[in-house]
C-alpha beads as a LAMMPS data file, in Angstrom:
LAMMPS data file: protein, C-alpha beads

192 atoms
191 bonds

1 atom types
1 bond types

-500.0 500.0 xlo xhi
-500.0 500.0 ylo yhi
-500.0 500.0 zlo zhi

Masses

1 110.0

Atoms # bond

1 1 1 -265.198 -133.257 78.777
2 1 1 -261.664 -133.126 80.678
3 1 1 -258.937 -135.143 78.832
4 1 1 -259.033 -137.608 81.780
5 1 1 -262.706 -138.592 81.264
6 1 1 -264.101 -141.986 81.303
7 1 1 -266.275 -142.105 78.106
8 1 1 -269.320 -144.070 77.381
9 1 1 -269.935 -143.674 73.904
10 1 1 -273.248 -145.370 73.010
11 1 1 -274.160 -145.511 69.255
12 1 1 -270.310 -145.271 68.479
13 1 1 -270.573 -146.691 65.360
14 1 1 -267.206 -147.150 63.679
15 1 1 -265.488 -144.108 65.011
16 1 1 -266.624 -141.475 62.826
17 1 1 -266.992 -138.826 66.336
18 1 1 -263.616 -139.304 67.372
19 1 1 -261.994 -139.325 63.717
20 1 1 -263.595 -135.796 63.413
21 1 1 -262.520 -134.923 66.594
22 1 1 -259.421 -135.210 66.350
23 1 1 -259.220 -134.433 62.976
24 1 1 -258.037 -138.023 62.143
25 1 1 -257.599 -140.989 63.903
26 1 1 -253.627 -140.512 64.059
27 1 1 -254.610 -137.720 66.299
28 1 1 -256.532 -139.099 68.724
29 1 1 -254.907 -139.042 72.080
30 1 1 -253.995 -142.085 73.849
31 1 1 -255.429 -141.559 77.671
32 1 1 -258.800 -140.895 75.359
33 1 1 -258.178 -144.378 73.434
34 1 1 -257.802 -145.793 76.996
35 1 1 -260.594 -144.467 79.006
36 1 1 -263.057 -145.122 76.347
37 1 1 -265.925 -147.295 76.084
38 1 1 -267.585 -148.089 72.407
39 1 1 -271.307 -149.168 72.592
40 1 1 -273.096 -150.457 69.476
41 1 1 -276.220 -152.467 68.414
42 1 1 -273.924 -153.697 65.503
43 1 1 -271.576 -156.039 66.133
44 1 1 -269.242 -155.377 62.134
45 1 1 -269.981 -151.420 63.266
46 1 1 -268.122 -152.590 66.853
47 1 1 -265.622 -154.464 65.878
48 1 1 -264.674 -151.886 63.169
49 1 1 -264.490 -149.041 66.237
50 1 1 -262.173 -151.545 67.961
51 1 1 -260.026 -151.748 64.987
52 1 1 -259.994 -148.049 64.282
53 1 1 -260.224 -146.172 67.443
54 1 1 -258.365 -149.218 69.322
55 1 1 -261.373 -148.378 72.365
56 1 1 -263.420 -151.317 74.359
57 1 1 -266.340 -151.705 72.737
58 1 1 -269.203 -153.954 74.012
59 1 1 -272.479 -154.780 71.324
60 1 1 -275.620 -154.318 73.091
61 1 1 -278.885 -152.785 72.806
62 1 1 -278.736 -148.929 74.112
63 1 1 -282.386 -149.598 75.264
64 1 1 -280.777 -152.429 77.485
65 1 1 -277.738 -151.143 78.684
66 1 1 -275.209 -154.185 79.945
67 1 1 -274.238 -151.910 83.326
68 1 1 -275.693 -151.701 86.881
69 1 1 -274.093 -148.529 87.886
70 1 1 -271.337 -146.254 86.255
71 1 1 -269.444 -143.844 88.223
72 1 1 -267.632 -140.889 86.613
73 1 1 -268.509 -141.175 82.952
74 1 1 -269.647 -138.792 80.523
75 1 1 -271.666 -139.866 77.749
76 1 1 -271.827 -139.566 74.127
77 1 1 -274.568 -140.047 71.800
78 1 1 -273.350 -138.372 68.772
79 1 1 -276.048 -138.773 65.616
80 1 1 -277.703 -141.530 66.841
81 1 1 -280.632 -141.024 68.621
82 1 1 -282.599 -140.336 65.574
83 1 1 -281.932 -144.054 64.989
84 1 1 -283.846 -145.643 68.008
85 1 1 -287.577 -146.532 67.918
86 1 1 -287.878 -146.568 71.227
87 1 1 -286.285 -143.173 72.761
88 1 1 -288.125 -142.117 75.891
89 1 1 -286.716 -145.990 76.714
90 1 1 -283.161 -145.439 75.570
91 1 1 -283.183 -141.753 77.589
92 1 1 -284.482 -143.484 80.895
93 1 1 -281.789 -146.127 80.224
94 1 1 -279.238 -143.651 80.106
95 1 1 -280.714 -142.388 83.523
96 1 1 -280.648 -145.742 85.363
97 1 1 -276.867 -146.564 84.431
98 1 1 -275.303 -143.262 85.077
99 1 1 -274.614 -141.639 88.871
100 1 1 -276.064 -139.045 89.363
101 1 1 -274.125 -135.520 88.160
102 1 1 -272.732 -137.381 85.326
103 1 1 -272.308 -135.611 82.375
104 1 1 -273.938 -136.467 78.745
105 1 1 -273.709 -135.127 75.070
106 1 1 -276.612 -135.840 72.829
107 1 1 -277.026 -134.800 69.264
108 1 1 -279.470 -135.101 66.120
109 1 1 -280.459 -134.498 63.026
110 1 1 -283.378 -131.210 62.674
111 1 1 -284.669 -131.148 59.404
112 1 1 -287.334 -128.276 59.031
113 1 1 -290.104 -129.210 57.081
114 1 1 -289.839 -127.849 53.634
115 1 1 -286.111 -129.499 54.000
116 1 1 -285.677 -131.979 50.816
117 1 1 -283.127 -134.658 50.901
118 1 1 -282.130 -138.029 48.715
119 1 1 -284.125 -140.389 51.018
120 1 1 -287.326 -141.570 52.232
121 1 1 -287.034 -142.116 56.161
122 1 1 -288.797 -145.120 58.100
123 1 1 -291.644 -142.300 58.634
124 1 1 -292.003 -141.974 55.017
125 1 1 -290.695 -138.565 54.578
126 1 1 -287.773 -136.377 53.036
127 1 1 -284.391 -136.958 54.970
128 1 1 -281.048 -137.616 55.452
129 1 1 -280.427 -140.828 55.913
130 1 1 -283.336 -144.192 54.909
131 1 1 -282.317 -145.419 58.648
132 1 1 -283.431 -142.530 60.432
133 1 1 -286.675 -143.200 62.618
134 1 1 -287.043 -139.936 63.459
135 1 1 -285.833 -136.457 62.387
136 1 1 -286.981 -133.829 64.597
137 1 1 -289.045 -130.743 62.704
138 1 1 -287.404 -128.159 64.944
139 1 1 -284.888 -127.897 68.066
140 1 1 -287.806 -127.399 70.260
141 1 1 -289.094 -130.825 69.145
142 1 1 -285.513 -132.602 70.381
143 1 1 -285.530 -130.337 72.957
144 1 1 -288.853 -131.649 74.311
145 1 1 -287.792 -134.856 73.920
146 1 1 -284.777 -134.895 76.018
147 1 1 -286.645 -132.869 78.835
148 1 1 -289.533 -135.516 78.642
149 1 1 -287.003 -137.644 80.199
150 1 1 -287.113 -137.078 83.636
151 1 1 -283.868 -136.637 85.687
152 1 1 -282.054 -135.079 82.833
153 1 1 -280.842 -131.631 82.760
154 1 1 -279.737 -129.326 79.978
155 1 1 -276.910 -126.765 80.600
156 1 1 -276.834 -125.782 76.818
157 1 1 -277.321 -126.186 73.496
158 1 1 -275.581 -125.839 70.010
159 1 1 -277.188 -125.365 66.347
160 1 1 -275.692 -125.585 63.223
161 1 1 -275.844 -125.882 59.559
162 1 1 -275.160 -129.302 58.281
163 1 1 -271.998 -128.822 55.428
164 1 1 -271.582 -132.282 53.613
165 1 1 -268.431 -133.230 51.357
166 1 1 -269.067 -133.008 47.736
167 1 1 -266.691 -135.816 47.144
168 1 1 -265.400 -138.355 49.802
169 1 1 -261.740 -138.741 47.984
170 1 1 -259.089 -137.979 50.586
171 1 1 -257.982 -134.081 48.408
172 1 1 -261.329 -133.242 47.876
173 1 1 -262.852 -134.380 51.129
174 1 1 -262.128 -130.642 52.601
175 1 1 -264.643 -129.139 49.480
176 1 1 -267.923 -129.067 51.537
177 1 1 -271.632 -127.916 50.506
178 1 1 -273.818 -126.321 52.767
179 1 1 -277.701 -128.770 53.374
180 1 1 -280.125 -125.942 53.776
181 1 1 -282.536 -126.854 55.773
182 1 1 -280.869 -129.565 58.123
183 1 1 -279.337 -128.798 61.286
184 1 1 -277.171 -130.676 63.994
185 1 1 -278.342 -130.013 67.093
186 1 1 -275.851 -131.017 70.147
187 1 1 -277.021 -130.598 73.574
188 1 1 -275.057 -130.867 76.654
189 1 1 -276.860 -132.090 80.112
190 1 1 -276.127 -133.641 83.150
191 1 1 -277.992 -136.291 85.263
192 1 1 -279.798 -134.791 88.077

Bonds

1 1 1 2
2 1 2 3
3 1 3 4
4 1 4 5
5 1 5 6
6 1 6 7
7 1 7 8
8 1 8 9
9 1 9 10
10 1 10 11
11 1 11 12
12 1 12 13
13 1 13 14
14 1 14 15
15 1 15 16
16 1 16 17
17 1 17 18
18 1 18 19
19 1 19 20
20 1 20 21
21 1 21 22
22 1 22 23
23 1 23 24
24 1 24 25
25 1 25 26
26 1 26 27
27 1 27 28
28 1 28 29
29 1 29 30
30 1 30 31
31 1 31 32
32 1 32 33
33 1 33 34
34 1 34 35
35 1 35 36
36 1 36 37
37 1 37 38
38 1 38 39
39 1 39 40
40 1 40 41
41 1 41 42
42 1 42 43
43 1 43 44
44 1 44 45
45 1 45 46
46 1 46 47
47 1 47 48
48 1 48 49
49 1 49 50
50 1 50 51
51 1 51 52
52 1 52 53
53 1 53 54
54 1 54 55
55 1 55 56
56 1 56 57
57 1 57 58
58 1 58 59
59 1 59 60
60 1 60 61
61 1 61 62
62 1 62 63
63 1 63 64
64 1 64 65
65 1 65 66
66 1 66 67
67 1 67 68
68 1 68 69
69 1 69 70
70 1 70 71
71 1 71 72
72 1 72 73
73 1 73 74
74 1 74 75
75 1 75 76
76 1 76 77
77 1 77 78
78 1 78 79
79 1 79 80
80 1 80 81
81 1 81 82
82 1 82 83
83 1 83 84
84 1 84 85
85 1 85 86
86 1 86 87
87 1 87 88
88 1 88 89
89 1 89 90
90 1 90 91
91 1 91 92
92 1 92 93
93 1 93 94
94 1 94 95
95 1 95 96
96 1 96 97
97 1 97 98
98 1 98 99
99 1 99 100
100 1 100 101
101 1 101 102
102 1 102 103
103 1 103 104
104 1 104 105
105 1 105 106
106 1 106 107
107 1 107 108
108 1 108 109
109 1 109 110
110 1 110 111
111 1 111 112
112 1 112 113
113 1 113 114
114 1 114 115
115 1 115 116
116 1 116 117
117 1 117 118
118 1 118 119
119 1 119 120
120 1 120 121
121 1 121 122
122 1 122 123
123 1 123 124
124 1 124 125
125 1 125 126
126 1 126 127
127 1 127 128
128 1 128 129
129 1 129 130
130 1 130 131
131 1 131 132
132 1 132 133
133 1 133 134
134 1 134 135
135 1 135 136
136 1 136 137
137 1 137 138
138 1 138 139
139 1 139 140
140 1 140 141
141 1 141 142
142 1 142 143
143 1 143 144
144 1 144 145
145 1 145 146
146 1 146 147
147 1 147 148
148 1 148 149
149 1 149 150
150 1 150 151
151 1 151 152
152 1 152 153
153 1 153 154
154 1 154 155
155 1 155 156
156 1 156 157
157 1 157 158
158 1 158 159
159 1 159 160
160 1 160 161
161 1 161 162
162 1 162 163
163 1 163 164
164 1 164 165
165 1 165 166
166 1 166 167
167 1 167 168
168 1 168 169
169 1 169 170
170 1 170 171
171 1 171 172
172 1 172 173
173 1 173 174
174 1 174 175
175 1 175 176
176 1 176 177
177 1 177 178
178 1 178 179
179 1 179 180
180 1 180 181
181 1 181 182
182 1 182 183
183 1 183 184
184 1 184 185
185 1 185 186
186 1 186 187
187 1 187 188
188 1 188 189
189 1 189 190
190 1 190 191
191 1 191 192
């Protein structure tokens, strides 16, 4: 991503990607505030990004993008996949809105399967997070995912250990704990 990028984040949430980043929302630089573009399905997540990051932000559906055609974006979709029912949807609707040769970051969540967590997910099994609708058994699983959906490429692909905060008070925040078992996958494509 070149520090003059247009930026469609969809799943944005309330800023979380950018606050790590940058390594704190101070930090974050302005021409990235400016050329940014917030997308979430909801609308107190939104209007806390606008608040936070001080970015556009529209609330819509990332299965039903509100865009005909945009030029000279890249895309971010940072932990949130794993949150859509419908992905082979959402991934085709990332397709139809972006020109061709734009560029796209998607992560997850992969959770191997003797992985044991807090929470039951929506498919009734060990995981991170109760909201989760998927977490993918292995990076070949995402993998196949994002390749399912035609017209978009993969140039690579990064793995690594999730490390969670064992307290979330601003001095201790730094303290983190290794989840065996989890992952976050992030892979890096462009639309052919």
């Amino acid at each position: 991503m070149k520090d003059d990028s247009r930026i469609l984040d969809i799943g944005c949430g309330i800023g979380r990607f950018w606050e790590d980043l940058f390594g704190g929302l101070q930090n974050i630089p302005v021409n990235y505030r400016k050329n940014l573009i917030g997308v979430d399905f909801s609308y107190e997540d939104a209007k806390k990004f606008k608040q936070r990051i001080g970015a556009g932000v529209i609330v819509a559906d990332a299965r039903n993008l509100p865009f005909k055609k945009l030029w000279d974006y890249y895309v971010v979709c940072e932990q949130m996949i794993e949150h859509v029912e419908y992905r082979p949807q959402f991934l085709q609707e990332i397709k139809r809105v972006m020109a061709q040769g734009s560029e796209l970051r998607i992560s997850s969540v992969v959770k191997k399967r003797w992985a044991w967590y807090f929470y039951r997910t929506k498919q009734k099994r060990w995981g991170l997070s109760p909201e989760h609708c998927i977490e993918y058994d292995s990076v070949k699983d995402f993998l196949a995912e994002i390749r399912g959906a035609e017209g978009i490429g993969i140039r690579d692909v990064e793995n690594k250990m999730i490390w969670y905060p064992i307290c979330f008070w601003r001095w201790l925040k730094w303290i983190k704990v290794p989840i065996i078992g989890f992952y976050y996958v992030t892979v890096r494509g462009v639309i052919l």
